[in-house]
C-alpha positions in Angstrom: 6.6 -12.2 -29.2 9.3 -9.4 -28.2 10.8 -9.8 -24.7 9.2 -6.9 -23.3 5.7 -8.7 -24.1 7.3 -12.2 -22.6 8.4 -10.1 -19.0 5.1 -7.8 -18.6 2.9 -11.7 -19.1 5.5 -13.1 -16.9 4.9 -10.2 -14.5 1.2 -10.2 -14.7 1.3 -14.4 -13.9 3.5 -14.0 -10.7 1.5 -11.0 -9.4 -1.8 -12.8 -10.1 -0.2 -15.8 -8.2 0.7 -13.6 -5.6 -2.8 -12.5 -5.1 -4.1 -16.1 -5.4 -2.1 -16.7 -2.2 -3.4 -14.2 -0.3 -0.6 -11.7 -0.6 -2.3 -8.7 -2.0 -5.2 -9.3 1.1 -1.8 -9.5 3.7 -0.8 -5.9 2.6 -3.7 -4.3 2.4 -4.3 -6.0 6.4 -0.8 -4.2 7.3 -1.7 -1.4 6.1 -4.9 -1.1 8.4 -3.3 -2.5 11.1 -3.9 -0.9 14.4 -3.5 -1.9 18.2 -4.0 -0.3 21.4 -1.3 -1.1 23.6 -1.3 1.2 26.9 -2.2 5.2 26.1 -0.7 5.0 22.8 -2.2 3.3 19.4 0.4 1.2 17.7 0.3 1.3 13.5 2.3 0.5 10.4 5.7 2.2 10.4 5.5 4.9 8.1 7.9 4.1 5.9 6.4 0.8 5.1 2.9 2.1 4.8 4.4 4.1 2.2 6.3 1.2 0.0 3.1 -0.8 0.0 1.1 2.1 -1.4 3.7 2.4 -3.8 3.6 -1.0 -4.7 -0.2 -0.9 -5.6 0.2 2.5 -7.2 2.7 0.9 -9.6 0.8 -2.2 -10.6 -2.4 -0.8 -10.8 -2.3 -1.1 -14.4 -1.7 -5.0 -14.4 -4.8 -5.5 -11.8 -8.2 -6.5 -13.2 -11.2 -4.2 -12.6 -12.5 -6.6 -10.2 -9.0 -6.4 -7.8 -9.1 -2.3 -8.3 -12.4 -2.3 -7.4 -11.9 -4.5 -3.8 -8.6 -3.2 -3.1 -8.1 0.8 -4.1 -10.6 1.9 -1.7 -9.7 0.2 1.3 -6.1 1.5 0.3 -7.3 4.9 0.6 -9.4 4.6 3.7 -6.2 3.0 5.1 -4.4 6.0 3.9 -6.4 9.0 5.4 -6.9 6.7 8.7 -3.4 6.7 9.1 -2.3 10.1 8.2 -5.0 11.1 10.7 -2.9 9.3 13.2 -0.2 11.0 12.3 2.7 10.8 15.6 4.3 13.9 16.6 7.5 11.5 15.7 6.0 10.7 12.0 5.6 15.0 11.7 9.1 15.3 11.8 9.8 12.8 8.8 7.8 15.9 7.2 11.2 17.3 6.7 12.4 13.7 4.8 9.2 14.3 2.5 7.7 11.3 3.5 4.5 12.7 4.3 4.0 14.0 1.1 4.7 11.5 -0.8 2.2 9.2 0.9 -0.2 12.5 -0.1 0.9 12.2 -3.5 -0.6 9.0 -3.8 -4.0 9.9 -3.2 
């Protein structure tokens, strides 16, 4: 066994013990995480909605079908519900590219 074969089991272990201990459900619940407070709708920063999409983009691979099939498509409801709610603030990290990255993922 080659060391690259010893990490990606390694990696696959620890992420599957992640989800086990409810980290993968955690995520995906702050990225649909809404609340009314006043006039305005508080939601996940941006910039962390982005990371965490990026972080299930990049071990997608390493998921069974059975996590892919429970998790991607909350991920992308979560993803159009909140570019819907896109801020006037969140418009101008446009400039940054942020926005289209998160597009990207779809």
């Amino acid at each position: 066994m080659n060391k690259t074969t010893t990490v990606n089991k390694s990696f696959t272990a620890l992420l599957n013990y992640f989800g086990e201990l409810g980290g993968l459900d955690s995520l995906l619940q702050i990225l649909k995480f809404t609340q009314q407070k006043g006039d305005s709708t508080l939601v996940c920063p941006l910039e962390v909605f982005y990371r965490i999409c990026q972080f299930f983009i990049k071990v997608r691979l390493k998921l069974n079908t059975e996590t892919k099939i429970n998790f991607f498509p909350p991920i992308f409801e979560a993803l159009l519900g909140r570019i819907k709610k896109l801020s006037d603030e969140n418009l101008k990290e446009i400039k940054d590219g942020l926005v289209a990255k998160l597009l990207s993922l779809l």
